[in-house]
C-alpha positions as CSV (number, residue, x, y, z in Angstrom):
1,X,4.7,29.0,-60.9
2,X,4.8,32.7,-59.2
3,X,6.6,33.2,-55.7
4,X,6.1,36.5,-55.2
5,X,7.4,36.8,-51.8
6,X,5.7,39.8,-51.1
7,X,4.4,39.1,-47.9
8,X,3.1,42.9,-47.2
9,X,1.0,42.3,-49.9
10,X,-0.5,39.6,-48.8
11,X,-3.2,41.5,-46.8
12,X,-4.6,43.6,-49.9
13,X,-8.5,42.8,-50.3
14,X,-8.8,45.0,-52.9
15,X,-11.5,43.3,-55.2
16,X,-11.1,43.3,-59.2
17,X,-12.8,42.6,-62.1
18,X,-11.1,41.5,-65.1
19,X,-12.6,41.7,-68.2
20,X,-11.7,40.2,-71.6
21,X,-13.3,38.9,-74.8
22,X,-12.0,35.4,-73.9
23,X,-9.6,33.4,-72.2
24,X,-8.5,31.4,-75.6
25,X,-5.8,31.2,-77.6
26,X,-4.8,34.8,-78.8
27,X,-2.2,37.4,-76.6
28,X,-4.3,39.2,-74.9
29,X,-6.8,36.6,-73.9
30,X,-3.2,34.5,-72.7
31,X,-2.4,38.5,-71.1
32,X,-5.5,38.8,-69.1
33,X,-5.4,35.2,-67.5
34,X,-2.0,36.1,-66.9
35,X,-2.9,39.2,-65.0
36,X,-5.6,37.4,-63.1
37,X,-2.9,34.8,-61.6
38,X,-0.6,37.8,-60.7
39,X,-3.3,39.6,-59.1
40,X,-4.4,36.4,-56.8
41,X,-1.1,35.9,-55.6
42,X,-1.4,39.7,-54.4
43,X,-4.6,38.4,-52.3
44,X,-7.0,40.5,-54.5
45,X,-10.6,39.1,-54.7
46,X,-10.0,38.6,-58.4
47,X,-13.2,38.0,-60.9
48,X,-12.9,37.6,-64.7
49,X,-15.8,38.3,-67.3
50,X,-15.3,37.1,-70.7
51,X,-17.4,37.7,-73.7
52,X,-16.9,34.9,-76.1
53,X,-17.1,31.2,-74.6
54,X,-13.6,30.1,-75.0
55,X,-11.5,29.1,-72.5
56,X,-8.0,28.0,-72.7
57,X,-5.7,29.1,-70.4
58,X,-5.2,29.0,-66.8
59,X,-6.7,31.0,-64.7
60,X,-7.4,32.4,-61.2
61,X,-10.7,33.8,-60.0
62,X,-14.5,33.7,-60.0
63,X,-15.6,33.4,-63.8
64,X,-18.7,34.9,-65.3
65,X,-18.9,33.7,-68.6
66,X,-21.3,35.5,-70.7
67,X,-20.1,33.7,-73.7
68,X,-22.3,31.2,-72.6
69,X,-25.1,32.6,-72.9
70,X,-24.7,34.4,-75.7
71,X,-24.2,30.7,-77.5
72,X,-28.3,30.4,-76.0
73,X,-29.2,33.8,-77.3
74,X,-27.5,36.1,-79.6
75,X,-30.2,38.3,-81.0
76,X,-30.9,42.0,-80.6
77,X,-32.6,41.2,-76.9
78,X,-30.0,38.9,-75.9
79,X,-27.4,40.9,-76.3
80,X,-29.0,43.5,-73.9
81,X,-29.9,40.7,-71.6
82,X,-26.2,39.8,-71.4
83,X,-25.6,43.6,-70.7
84,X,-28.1,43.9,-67.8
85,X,-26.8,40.5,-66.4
86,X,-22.8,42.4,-66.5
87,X,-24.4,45.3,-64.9
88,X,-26.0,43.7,-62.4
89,X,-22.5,41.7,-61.7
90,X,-20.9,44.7,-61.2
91,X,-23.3,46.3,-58.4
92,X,-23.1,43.0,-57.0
93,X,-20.2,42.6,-56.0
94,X,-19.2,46.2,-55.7
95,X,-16.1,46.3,-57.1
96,X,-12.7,48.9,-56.2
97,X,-11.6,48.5,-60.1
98,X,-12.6,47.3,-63.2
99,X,-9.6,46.0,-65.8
100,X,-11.1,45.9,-68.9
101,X,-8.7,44.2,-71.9
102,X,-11.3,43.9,-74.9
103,X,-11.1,45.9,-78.2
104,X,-13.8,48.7,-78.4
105,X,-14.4,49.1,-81.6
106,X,-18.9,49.1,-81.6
107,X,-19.3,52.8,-80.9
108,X,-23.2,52.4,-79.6
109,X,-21.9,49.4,-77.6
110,X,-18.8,51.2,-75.9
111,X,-21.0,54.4,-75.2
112,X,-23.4,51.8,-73.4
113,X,-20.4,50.1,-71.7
114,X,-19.1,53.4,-70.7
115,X,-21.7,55.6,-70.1
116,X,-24.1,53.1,-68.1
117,X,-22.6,49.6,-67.5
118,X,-19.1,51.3,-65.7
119,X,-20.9,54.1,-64.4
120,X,-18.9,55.0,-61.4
121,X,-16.7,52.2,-61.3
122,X,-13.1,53.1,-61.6
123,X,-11.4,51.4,-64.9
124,X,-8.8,51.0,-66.3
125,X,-8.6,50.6,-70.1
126,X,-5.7,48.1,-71.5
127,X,-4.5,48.6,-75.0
128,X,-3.1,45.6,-76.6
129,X,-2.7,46.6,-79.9
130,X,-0.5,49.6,-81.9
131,X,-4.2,50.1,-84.4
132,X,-6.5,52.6,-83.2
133,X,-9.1,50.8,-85.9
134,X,-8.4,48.0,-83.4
135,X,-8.7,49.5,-80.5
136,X,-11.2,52.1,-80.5
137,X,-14.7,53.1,-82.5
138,X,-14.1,55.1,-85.8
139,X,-14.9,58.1,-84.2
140,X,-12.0,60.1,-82.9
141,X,-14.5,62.2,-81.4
142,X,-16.3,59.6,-79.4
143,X,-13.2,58.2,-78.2
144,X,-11.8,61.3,-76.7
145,X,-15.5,62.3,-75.4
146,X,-15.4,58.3,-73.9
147,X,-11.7,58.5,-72.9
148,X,-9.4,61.4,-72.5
149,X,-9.6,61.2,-68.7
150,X,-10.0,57.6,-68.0
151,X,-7.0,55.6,-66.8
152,X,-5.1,53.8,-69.9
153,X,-2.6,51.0,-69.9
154,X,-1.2,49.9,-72.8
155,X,1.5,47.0,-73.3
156,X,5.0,49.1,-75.0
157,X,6.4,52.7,-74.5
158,X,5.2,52.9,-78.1
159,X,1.6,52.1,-78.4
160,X,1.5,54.5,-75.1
161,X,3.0,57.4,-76.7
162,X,1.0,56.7,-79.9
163,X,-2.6,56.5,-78.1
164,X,-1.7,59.6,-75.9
165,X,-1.0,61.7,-78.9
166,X,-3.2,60.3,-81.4
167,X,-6.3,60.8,-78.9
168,X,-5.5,63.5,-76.5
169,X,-5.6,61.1,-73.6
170,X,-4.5,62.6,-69.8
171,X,-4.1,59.1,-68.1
172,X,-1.9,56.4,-70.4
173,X,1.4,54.5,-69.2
174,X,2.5,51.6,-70.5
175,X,2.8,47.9,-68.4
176,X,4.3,45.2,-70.3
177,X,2.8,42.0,-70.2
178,X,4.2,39.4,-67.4
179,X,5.7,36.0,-68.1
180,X,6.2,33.4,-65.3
181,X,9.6,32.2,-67.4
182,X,9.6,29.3,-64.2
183,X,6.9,27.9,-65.3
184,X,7.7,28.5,-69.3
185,X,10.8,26.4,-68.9
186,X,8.8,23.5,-66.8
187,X,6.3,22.9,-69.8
188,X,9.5,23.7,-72.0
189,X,10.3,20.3,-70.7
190,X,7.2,18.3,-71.2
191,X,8.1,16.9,-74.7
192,X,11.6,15.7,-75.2
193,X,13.8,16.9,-78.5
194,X,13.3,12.8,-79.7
195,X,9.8,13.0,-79.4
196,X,8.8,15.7,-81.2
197,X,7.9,15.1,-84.8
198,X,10.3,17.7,-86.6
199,X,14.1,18.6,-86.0
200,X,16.4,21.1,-87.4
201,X,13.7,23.4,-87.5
202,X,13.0,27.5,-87.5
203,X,9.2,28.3,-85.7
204,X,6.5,30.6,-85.9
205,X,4.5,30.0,-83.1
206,X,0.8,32.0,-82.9
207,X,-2.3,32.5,-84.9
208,X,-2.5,31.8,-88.3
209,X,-3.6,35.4,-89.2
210,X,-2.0,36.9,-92.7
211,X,-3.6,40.7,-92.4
212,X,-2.2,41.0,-89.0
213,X,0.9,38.7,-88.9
214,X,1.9,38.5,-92.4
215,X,3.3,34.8,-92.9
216,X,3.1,35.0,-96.9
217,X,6.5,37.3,-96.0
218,X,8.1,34.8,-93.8
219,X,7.4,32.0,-96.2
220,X,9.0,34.3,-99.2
221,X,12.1,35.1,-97.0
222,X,12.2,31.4,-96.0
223,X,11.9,30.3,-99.7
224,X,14.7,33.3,-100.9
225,X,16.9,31.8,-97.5
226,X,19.9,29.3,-97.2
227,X,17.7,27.2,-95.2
228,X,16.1,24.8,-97.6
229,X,19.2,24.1,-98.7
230,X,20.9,23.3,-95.2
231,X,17.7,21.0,-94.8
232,X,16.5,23.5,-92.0
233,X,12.6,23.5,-91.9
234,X,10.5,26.1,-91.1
235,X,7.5,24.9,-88.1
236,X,4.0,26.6,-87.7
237,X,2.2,26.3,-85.1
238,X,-0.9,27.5,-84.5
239,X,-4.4,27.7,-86.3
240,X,-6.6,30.6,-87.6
241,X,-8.7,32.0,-90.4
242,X,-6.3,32.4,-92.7
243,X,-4.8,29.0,-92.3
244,X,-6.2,27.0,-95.9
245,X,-4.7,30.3,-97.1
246,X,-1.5,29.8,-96.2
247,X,-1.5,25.9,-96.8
248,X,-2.3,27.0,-100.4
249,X,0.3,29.6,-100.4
250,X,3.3,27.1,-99.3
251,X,2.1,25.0,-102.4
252,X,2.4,28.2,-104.5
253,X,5.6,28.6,-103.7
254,X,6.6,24.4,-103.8
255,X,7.7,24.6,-100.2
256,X,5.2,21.3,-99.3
257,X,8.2,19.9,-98.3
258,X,9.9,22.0,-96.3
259,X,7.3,23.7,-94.3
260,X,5.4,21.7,-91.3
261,X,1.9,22.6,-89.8
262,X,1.0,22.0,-86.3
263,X,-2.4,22.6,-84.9
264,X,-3.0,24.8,-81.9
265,X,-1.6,23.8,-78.6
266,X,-1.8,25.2,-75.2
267,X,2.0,24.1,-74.5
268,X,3.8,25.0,-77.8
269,X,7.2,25.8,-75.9
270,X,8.8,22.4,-75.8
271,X,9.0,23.5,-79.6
272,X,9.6,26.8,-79.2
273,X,13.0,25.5,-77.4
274,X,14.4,23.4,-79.6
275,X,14.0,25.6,-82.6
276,X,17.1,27.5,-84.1
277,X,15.4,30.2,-83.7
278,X,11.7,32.0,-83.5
279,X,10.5,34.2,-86.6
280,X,8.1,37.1,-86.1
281,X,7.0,39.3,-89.5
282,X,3.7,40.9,-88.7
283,X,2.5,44.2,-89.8
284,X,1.5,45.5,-86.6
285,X,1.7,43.9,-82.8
286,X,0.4,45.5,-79.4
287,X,3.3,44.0,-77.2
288,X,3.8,40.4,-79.1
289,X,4.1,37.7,-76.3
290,X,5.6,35.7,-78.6
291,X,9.0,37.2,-78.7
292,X,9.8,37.2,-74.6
293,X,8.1,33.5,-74.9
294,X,10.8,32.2,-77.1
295,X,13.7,34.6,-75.4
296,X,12.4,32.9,-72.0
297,X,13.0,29.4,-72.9
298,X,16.6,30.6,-74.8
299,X,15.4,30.7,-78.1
300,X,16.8,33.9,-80.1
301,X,14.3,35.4,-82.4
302,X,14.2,37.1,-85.4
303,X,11.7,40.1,-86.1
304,X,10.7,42.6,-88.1
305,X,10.5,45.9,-86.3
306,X,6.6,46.8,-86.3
307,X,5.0,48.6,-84.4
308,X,4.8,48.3,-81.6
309,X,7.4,45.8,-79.1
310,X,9.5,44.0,-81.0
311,X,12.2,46.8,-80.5
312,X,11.4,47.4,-76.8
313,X,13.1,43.5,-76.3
314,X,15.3,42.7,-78.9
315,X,18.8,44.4,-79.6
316,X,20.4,43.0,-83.1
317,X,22.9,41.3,-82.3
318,X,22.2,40.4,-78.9
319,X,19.2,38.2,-78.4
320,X,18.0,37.9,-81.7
321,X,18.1,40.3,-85.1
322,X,15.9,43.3,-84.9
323,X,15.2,43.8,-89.3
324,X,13.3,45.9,-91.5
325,X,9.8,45.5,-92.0
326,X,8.3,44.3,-95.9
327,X,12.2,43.5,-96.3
328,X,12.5,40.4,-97.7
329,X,15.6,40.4,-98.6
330,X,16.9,41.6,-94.8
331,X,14.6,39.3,-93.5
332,X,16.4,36.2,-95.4
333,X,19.9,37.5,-94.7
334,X,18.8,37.8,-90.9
335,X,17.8,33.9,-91.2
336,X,21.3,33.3,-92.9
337,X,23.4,34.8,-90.8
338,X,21.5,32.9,-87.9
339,X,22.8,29.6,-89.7
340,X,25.8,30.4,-90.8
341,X,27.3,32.5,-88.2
342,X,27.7,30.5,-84.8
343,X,29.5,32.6,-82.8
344,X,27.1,35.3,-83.6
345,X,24.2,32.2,-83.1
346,X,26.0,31.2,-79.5
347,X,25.8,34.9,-78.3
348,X,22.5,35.8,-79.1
349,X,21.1,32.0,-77.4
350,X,23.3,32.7,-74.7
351,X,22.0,36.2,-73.9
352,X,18.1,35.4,-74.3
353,X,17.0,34.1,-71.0
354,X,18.4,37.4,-68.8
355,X,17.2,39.8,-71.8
356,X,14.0,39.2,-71.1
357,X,13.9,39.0,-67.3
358,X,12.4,42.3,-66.7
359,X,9.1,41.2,-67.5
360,X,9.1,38.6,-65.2
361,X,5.6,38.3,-63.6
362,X,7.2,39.6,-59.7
363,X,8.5,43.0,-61.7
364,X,5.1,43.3,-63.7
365,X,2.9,42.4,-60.6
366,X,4.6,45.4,-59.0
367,X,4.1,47.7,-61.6
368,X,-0.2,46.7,-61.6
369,X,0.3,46.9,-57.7
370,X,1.6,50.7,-58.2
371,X,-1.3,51.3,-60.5
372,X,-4.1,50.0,-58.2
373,X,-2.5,51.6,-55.3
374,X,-3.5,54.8,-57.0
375,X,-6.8,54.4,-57.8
C-alpha cells in the first residue's frame, strides 16, 4: 500500500525494464517485484522480464515471460530463440534503462547478454548476494572486462564495498531493498493468533536451503536451548531443496516434537508476528529481507552476523541480538536470554517497528529516483 506523495514525480515517463530470473518465492525475485511497484507509483513505463516461469508476487508492469517458452523449448536453439526474442523486446520498446537483478554466473551467456543483447542500453547491475561465485562468472577477468565501468547496485554497504574492491569496479553504491511495512502489517492481520495452528513459537521464515542458510545450526542451537523445555517451539516456514534433509535432520536430533513445518506461503507474516521472535543463521546473505520483514511487523530477531546485512539493521540489544556466526553456543544463549529476560524481550519488541523504518519503500523509491535521474 505505497503513498508516495510525490506529486513532482508524477510526470516522469522514463521507461524501464526490469529484469529478474523470476517473480517466485526467493529475495530477490520478492526485491525486483518490489522495485517494479515503487517504480509505477513514480509514473515510469515499467516492464519486467523474467527468465524462469514462476510467478508469485505482486507486481506492476507489462510482463514478458520467457520462462514460458523456455518450458516449450529448452534446447541449444531455444535458448537462442529466447535471446533473439529479449533482444528484439528491447529495440522495441526502446528503453532509457535496463535493471537487471539475475545472477550472472554462465560466462558465454553474460558476454552474449552484455556484449549484444544490452548493447547500448544503459544498465544497471543489482547485486543481491555477498558471493562473487553467486554473482558473477568464474572469471575475474571477464567480469572486470564485462563490468568495471557499468553502473552497480548492490543491496548493503558491505556487499558494495566487497564487489568494488574485489573486482575493480568504478560505478557501485549500495540501495537497500524497500518494504511497504503498511501493507506488511495489513496481511500481518489476515490470520488471527487463535487460528493459526502453532503457539508459543520461535520462526524461521524463508527457503529451506542448508548450503546457503544453514538450518542444521539453528536446529543444534534450538536443541542445546532452554526452549524445549519452556515448551517454546521452533516454526519453519518455507519449502526448498534441502527440505527432506532437514525433516531427516530434526529426526536425528529427536526434535519431531518440537519442531513444526509449514509449506510455502505468499503471506507468512501473520506468523511472523506472533512469534517470540525471528531466527536467521545463514552462511552468507545479499541484504536478507527476512530480518526488516519481521522487525516491520514488531518481531525482534535474532541473527548471526554474516555477511552481508544482518549488521546494517540489527543493534544487540536493541531490536534483536546481533551473534557470532558457526556459534552455537552464542546462538542458544541469544535464544535464552530472549525467553528469560523480558525487560531485555519488551525493549527490543518495542524498538523494532521504527528500527527499520529507513527502508520504507518512500525513502528507497527516492534513492532509485536519484539513480535514474543520473543516467
Amino acid at each position: 500500500m505505497i503513498d508516495l506523495k510525490l506529486d513532482s514525480l508524477q510526470r516522469n515517463n522514463k521507461k524501464v525494464c526490469i529484469v529478474a530470473s523470476s517473480l517466485g518465492k526467493g529475495g530477490a525475485e520478492r526485491s525486483a517485484a518490489q522495485l517494479s511497484i515503487m517504480l509505477h507509483h513514480l509514473n515510469y513505463d515499467v516492464h519486467i522480464v523474467i527468465v524462469l516461469n514462476n510467478i508469485d508476487f505482486e507486481y506492476k508492469g507489462t510482463l514478458l515471460n520467457l520462462g514460458a517458452l523456455k518450458s516449450k523449448n529448452d534446447s541449444v536453439l531455444g535458448r537462442l530463440q529466447r535471446l533473439q526474442h529479449f533482444k528484439a523486446y528491447l529495440k522495441t520498446h526502446n528503453f532509457d534503462v535496463v535493471i537487471d537483478g539475475r545472477s550472472r554466473v554462465q560466462a558465454y551467456r553474460e558476454f552474449l547478454v552484455s556484449k549484444w543483447i544490452y548493447a547500448g542500453i544503459s544498465v544497471v547491475y543489482v547485486l543481491h548476494c555477498y558471493k562473487i561465485s553467486k554473482a558473477f562468472t568464474p572469471y575475474k577477468w571477464l567480469n572486470t572486462y564485462l563490468y568495471k565501468n557499468k553502473n552497480m547496485v548492490a543491496v548493503s554497504e558491505s556487499a558494495a564495498n566487497y564487489f568494488r574492491q574485489a573486482l575493480d569496479l568504478n560505478h557501485i553504491e549500495c540501495i537497500y531493498n524497500g518494504f511497504d511495512f503498511e501493507e506488511l502489517n495489513l496481511k500481518a492481520e489476515a490470520i488471527s493468533i487463535a487460528d493459526l495452528e502453532v503457539e508459543n513459537y520461535i520462526i524461521f521464515f524463508g527457503r529451506i536451503h542448508d548450503e546457503s542458510k544453514n538450518l542444521k545450526l539453528l536446529l543444534e542451537a534450538y536443541k542445546q536451548s532452554i526452549l524445549i523445555e519452556q515448551n517454546v517451539k521452533l516454526l519453519l516456514v518455507g519449502d526448498g531443496p534441502d527440505l527432506k534433509g532437514i525433516q531427516d535432520y530434526v529426526q536425528k536430533l529427536n526434535l519431531k516434537d518440537d519442531v513444526v513445518f509449514k509449506e510455502f506461503t505468499i503471506n507468512p507474516y501473520p506468523y511472523v508476528k506472533h512469534a517470540r521472535f525471528a531466527m536467521l543463521t545463514s552462511r552468507h546473505e545479499g541484504f536478507p529481507m527476512v530480518i526488516p520483514e519481521a522487525l516491520g511487523v514488531g518481531t525482534p530477531v535474532i541473527s548471526v552476523d554474516c555477511k552481508s546485512g544482518p549488521s546494517e539493521v540489527i543493534t544487540s540489544g536493541y531490536n534483536g541480538m546481533l551473534v557470532e556466526n558457526f556459534n552455537v553456543n552464542a546462538i542458544s544463549q541469544a535464544m535464552n536470554s530472549l525467553i528469560v529476560n523480558e525487560t531485555l524481550y519488551q525493549t527490543c519488541k518495542s524498538n523494532a517497528k521504527e528500527s527499520v523504518q529507513r527502508f520504507s519503500v518512500k525513502n528507497i523509491t527516492n534513492d532509485w529516483k536519484q539513480l535514474l535521474h543520473k543516467i
